[in-house]
MMTF fields as JSON, N, C-alpha, C and O atoms, coordinates in Angstrom:
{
  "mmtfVersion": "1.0.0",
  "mmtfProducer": "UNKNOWN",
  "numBonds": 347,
  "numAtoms": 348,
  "numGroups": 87,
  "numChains": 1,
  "numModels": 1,
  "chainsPerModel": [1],
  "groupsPerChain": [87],
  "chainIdList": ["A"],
  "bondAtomList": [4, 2, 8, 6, 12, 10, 16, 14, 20, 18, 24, 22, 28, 26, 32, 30, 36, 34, 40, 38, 44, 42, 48, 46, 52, 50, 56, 54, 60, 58, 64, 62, 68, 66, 72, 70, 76, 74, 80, 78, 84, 82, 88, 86, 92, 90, 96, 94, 100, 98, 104, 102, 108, 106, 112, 110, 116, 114, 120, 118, 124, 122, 128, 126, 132, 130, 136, 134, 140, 138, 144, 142, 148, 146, 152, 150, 156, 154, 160, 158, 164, 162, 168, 166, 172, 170, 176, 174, 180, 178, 184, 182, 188, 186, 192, 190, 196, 194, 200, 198, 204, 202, 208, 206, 212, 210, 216, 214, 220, 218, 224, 222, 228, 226, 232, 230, 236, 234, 240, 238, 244, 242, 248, 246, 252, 250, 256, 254, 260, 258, 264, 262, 268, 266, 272, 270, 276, 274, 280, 278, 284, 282, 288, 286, 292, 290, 296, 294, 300, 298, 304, 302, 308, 306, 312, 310, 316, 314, 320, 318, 324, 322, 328, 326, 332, 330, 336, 334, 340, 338, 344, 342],
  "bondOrderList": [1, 1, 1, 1, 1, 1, 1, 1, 1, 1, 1, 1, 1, 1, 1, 1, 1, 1, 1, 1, 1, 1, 1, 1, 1, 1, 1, 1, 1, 1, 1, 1, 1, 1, 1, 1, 1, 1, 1, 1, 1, 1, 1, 1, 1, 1, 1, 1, 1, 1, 1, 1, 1, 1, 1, 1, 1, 1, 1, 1, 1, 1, 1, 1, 1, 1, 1, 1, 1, 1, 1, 1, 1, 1, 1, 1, 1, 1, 1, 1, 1, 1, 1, 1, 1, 1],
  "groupList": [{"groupName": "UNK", "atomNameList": ["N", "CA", "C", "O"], "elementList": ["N", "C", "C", "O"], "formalChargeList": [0, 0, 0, 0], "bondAtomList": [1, 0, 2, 1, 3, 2], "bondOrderList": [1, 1, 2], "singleLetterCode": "X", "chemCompType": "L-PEPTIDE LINKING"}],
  "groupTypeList": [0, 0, 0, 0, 0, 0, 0, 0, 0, 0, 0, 0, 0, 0, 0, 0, 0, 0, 0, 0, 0, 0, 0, 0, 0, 0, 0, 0, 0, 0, 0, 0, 0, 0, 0, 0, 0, 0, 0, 0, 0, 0, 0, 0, 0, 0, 0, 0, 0, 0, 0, 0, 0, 0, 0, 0, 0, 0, 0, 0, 0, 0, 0, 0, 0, 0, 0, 0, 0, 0, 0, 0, 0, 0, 0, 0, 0, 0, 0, 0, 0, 0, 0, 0, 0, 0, 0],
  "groupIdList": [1, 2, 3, 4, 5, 6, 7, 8, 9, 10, 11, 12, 13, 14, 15, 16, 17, 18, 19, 20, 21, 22, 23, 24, 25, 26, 27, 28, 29, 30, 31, 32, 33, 34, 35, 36, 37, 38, 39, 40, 41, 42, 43, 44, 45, 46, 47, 48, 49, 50, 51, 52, 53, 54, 55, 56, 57, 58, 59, 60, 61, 62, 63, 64, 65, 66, 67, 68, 69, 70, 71, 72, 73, 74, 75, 76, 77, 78, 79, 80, 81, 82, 83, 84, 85, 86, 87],
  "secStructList": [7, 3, 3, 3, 7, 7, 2, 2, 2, 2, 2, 2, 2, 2, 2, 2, 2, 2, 1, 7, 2, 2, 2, 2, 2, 2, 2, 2, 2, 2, 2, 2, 2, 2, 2, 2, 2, 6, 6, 1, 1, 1, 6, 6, 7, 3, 3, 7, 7, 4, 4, 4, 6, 6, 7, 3, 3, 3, 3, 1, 1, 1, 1, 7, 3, 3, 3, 3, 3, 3, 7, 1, 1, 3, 3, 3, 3, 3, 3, 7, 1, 7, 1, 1, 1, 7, 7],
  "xCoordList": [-38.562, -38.749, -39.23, -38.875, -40.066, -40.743, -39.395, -38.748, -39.056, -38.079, -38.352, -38.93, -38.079, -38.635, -37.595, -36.576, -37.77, -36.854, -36.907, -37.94, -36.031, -35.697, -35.639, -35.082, -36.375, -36.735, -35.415, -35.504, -34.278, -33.526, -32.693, -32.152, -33.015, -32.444, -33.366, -32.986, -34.672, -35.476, -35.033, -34.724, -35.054, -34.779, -32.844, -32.52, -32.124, -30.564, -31.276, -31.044, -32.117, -32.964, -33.461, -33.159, -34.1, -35.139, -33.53, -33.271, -33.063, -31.923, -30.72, -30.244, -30.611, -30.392, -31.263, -30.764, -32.705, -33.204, -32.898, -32.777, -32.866, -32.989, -31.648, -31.483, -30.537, -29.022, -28.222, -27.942, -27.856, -27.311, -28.344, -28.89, -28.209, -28.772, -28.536, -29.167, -26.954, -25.838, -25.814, -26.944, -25.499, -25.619, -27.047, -27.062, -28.15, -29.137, -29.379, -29.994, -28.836, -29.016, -28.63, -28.959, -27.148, -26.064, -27.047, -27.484, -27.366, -28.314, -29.931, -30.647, -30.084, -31.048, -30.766, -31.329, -29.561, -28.761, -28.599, -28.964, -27.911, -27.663, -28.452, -28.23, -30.048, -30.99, -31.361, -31.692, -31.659, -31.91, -31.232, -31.854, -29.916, -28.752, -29.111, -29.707, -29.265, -29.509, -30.631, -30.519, -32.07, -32.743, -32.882, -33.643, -32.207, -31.928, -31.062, -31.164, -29.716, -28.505, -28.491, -27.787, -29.044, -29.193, -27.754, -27.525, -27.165, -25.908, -24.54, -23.45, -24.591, -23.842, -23.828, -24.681, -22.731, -22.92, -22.434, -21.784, -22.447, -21.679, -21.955, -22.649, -20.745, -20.89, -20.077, -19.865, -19.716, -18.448, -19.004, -18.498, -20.223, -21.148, -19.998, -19.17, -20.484, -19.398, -20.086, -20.351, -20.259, -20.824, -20.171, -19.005, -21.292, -20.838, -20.795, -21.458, -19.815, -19.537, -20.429, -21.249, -19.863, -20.309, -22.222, -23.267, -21.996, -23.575, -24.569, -25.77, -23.5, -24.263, -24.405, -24.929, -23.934, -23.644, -25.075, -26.133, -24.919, -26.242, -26.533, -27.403, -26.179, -26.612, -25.094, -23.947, -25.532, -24.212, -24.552, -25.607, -23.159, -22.988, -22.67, -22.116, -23.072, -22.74, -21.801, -22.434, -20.694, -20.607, -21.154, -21.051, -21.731, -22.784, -21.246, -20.93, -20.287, -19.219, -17.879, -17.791, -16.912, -15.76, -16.457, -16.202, -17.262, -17.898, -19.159, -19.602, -19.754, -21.348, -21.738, -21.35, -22.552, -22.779, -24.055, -24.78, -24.791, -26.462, -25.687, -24.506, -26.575, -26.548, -27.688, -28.713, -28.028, -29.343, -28.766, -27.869, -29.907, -30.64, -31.94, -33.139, -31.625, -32.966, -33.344, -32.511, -34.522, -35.485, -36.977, -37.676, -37.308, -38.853, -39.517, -40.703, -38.109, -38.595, -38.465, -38.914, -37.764, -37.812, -36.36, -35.302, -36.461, -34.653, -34.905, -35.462, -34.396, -34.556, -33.111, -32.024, -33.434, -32.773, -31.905, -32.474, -31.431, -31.395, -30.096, -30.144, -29.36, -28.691, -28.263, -27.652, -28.434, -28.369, -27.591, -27.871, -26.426, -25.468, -24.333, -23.896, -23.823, -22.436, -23.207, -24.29, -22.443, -23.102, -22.052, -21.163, -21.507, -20.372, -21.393, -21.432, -22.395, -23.224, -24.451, -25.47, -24.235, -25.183, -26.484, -26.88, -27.612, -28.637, -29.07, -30.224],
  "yCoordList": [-4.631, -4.439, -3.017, -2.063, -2.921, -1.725, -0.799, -1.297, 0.605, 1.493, 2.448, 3.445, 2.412, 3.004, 3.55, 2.97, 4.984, 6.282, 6.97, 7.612, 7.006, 8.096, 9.361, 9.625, 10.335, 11.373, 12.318, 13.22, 11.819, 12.414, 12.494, 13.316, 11.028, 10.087, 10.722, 11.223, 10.657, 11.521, 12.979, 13.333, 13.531, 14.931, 15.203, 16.31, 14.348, 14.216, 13.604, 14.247, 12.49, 12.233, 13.531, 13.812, 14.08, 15.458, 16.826, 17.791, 16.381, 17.58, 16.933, 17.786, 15.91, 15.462, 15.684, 16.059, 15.491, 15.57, 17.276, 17.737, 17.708, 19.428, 20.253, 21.094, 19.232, 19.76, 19.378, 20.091, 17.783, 17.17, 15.696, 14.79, 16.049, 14.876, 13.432, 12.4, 13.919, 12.695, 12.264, 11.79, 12.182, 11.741, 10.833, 9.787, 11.496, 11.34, 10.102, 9.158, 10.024, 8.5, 7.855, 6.791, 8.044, 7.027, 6.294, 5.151, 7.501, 6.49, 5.814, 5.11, 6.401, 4.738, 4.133, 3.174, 3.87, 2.616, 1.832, 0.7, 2.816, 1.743, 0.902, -0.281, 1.902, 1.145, 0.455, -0.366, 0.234, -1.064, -2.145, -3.096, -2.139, -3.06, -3.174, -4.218, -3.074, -3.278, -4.199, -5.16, -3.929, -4.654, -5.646, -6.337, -6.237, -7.516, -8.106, -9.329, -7.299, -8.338, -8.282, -9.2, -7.477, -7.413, -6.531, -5.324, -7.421, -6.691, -7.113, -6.806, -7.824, -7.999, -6.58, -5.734, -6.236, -5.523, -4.698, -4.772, -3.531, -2.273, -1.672, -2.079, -0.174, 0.91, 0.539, 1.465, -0.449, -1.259, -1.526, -1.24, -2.166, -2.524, -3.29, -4.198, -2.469, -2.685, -2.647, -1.574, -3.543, -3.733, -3.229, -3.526, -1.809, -1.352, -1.689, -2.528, -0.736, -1.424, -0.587, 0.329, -1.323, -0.563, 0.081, -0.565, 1.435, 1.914, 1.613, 1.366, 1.754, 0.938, -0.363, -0.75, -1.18, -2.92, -3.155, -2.706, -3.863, -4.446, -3.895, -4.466, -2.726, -1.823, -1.822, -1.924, -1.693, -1.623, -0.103, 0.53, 0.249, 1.026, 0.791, -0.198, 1.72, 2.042, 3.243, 4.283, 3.257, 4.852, 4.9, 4.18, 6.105, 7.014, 7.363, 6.587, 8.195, 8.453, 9.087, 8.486, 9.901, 9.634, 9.983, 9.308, 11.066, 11.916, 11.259, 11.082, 10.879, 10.323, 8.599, 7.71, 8.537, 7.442, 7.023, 7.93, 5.612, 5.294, 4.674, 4.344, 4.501, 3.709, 2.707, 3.372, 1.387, 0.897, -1.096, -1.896, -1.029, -2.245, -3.663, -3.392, -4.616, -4.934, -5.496, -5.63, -5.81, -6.289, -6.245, -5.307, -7.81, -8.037, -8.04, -8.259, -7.631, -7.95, -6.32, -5.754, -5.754, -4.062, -3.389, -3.896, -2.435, -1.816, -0.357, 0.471, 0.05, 0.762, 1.455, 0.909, 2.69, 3.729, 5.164, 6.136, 5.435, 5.989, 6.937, 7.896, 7.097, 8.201, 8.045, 6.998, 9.073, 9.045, 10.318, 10.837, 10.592, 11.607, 11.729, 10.748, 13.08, 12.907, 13.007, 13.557, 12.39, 12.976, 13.909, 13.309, 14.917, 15.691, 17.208, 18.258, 16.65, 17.851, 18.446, 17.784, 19.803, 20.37, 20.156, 19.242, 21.351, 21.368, 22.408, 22.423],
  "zCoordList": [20.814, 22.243, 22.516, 21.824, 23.572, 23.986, 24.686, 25.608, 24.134, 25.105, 26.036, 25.604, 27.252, 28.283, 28.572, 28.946, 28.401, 28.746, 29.906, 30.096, 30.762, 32.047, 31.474, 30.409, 32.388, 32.118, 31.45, 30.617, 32.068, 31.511, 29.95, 29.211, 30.037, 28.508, 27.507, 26.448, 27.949, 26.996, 26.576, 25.439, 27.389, 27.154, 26.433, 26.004, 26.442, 25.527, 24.313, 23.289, 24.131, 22.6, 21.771, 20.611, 22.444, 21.884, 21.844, 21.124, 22.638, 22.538, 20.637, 19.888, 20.462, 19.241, 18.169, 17.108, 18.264, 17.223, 16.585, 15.451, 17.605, 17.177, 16.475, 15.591, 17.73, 17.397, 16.128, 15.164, 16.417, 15.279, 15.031, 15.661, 14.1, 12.97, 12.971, 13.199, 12.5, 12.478, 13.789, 13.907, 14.389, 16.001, 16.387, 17.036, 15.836, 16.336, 15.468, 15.964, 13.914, 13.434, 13.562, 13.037, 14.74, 15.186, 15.914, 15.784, 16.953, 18.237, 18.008, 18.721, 16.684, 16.031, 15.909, 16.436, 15.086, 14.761, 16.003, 16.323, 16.642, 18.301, 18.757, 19.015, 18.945, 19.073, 18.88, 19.735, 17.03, 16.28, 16.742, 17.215, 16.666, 17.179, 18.536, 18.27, 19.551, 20.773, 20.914, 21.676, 20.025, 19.847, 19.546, 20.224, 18.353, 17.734, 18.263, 18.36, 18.875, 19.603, 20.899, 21.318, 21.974, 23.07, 23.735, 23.811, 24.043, 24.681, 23.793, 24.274, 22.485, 21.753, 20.68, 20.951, 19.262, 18.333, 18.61, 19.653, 17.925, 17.383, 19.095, 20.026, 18.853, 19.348, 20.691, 21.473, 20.938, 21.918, 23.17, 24.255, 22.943, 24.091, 25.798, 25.868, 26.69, 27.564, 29.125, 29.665, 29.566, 31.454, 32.28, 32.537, 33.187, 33.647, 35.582, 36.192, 36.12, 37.251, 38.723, 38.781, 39.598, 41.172, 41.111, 41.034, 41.181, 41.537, 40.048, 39.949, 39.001, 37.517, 37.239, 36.194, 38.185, 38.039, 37.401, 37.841, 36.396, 35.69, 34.9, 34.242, 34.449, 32.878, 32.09, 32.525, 31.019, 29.787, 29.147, 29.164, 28.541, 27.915, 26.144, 25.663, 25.553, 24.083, 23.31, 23.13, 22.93, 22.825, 21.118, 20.125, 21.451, 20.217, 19.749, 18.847, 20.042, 19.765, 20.44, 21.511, 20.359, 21.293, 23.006, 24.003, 22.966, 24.753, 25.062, 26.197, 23.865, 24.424, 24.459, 23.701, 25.515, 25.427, 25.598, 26.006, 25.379, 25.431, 26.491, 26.382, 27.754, 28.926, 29.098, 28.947, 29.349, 28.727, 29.383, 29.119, 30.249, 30.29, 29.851, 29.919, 29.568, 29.183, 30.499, 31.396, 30.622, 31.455, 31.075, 30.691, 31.344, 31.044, 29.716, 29.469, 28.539, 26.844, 26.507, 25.511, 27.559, 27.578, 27.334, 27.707, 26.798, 26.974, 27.544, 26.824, 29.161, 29.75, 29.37, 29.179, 29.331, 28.757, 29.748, 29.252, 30.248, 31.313, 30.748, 31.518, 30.143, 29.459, 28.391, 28.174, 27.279, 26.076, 25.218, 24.138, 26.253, 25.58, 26.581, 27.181, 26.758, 27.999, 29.405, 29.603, 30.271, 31.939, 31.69, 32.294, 31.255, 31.529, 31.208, 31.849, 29.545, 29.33, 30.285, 30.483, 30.868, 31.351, 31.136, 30.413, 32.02, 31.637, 30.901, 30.473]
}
């Protein structure tokens, strides 16, 4: 499936590649898995509520998380580390 990143999700991706490694191959993995199982599989795929209703979550690990919808054969991406971490 094609991944379409929010400007911000992008910029926590590129902030992994640079920082940690390990992390950053977690959230391939995720990916892969997200791809093939959709909203099933690893990382404790979990539906989220109220102003997020309709997107699921993944945790990368204990603070971070991938936030991510599919739609249209697509997996829209919209955060990809803590909302807690700055800019």
């Amino acid at each position: 499936m094609i991944k379409a990143w929010d400007d911000d999700a992008w910029d926590d991706y590129l902030h992994w590649q640079t920082q940690d490694r390990k992390t950053l191959r977690r959230i391939n993995a995720l990916l892969k898995d997200i791809d093939r199982n959709g909203y099933d599989g690893i990382g404790k795929p979990e539906p989220l509520r109220e102003n997020l209703s309709g997107w699921w979550s993944r945790r990368i690990d204990d603070s971070n998380r991938i936030v991510y919808r599919i739609r249209e054969g697509r997996i829209e991406i919209i955060q990809c580390g803590s909302h807690y971490r700055g800019s």
